[in-house]
C-alpha positions in Angstrom: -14.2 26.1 20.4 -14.0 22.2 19.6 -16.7 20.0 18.7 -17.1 17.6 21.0 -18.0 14.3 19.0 -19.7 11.1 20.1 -17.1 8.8 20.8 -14.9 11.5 21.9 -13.6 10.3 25.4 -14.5 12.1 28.2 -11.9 12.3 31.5 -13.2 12.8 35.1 -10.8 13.2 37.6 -11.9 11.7 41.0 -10.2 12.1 44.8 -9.7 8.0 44.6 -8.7 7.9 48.5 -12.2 9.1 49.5 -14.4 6.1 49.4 -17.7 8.7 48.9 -16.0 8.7 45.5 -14.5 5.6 44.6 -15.6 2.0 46.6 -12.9 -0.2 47.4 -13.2 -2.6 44.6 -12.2 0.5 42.5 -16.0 1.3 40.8 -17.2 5.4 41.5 -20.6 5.9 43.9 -22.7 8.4 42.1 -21.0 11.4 43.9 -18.1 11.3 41.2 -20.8 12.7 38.7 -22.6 15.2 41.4 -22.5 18.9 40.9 -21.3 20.6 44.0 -22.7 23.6 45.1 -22.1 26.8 42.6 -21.4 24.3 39.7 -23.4 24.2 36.8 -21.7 21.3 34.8 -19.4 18.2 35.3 -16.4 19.2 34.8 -14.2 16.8 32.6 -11.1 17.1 29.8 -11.1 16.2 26.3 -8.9 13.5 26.1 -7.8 14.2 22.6 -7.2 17.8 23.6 -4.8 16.7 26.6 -2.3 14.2 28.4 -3.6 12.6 31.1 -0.7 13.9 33.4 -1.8 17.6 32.8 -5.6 15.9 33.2 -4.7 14.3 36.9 -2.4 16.9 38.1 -2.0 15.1 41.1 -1.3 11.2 41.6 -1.4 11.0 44.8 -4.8 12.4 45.2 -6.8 11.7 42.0 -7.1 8.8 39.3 -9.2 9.3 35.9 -11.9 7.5 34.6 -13.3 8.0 31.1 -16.8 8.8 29.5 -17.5 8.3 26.0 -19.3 11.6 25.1 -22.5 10.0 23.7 -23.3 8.0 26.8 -24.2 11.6 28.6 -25.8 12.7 25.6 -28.4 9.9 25.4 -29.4 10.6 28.7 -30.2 14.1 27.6 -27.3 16.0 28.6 -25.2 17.9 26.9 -21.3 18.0 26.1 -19.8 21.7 25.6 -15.9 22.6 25.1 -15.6 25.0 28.2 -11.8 26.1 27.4 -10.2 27.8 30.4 -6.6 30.2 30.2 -4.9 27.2 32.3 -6.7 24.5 30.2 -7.6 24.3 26.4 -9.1 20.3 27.3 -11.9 21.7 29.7 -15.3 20.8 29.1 -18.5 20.7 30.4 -21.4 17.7 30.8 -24.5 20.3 31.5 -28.2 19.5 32.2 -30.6 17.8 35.2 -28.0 15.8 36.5 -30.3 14.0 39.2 -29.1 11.5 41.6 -30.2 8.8 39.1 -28.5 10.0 36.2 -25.0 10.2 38.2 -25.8 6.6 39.1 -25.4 6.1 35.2 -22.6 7.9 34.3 -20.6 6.5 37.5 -21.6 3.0 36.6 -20.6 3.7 32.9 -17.2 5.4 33.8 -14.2 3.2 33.1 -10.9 3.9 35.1 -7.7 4.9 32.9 -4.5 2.7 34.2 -2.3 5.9 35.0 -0.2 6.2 36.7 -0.1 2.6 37.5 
């Protein structure tokens, strides 16, 4: 298990085709940072830990955006390494992650130029 440090960057990878996710000026609605059903954390990568090819495994459906690790933490959440067989970067944001607090992180949430 990694630490996950503070200004360790966070990746998200969100469906960018599905305007629920991302709005057409290219900033994320709140539903990027919702659990779905059965979830119980926010799944992201490590970036350190990764590439962001293996991160977006598919361009023509997904784009990444980036989290520094502290900005969930100071809204009380936490950051865990979550590695899976398939994927040593895997993490989890955990905690109440209300409608408000995915409003934060979506608004936070900087898009990563790949592939383009």
């Amino acid at each position: 298990m990694e630490a996950i440090l503070d200004n360790d960057n966070l990746l998200r990878r969100v469906p960018f085709i599905d305007p629920n996710y991302v709005r057409d000026d290219g900033t994320l609605t709140s539903c990027a940072f919702q659990l779905k059903k059965g979830e119980y954390g926010l799944s992201v990568n490590v970036e350190r830990l990764t590439s962001y090819e293996d991160s977006i495994q598919d361009i023509h459906r997904f784009r990444l955006y980036y989290l520094k690790a502290q900005q969930p933490r100071e809204l009380g959440l936490e950051c865990v390494h979550d590695p899976q067989p398939a994927n040593y970067a895997h993490a989890l944001i955990k905690g109440e992650i209300t409608k408000k607090i995915s409003r934060v992180l979506a608004k936070s949430a900087k898009r990563i130029a790949y592939p383009d």
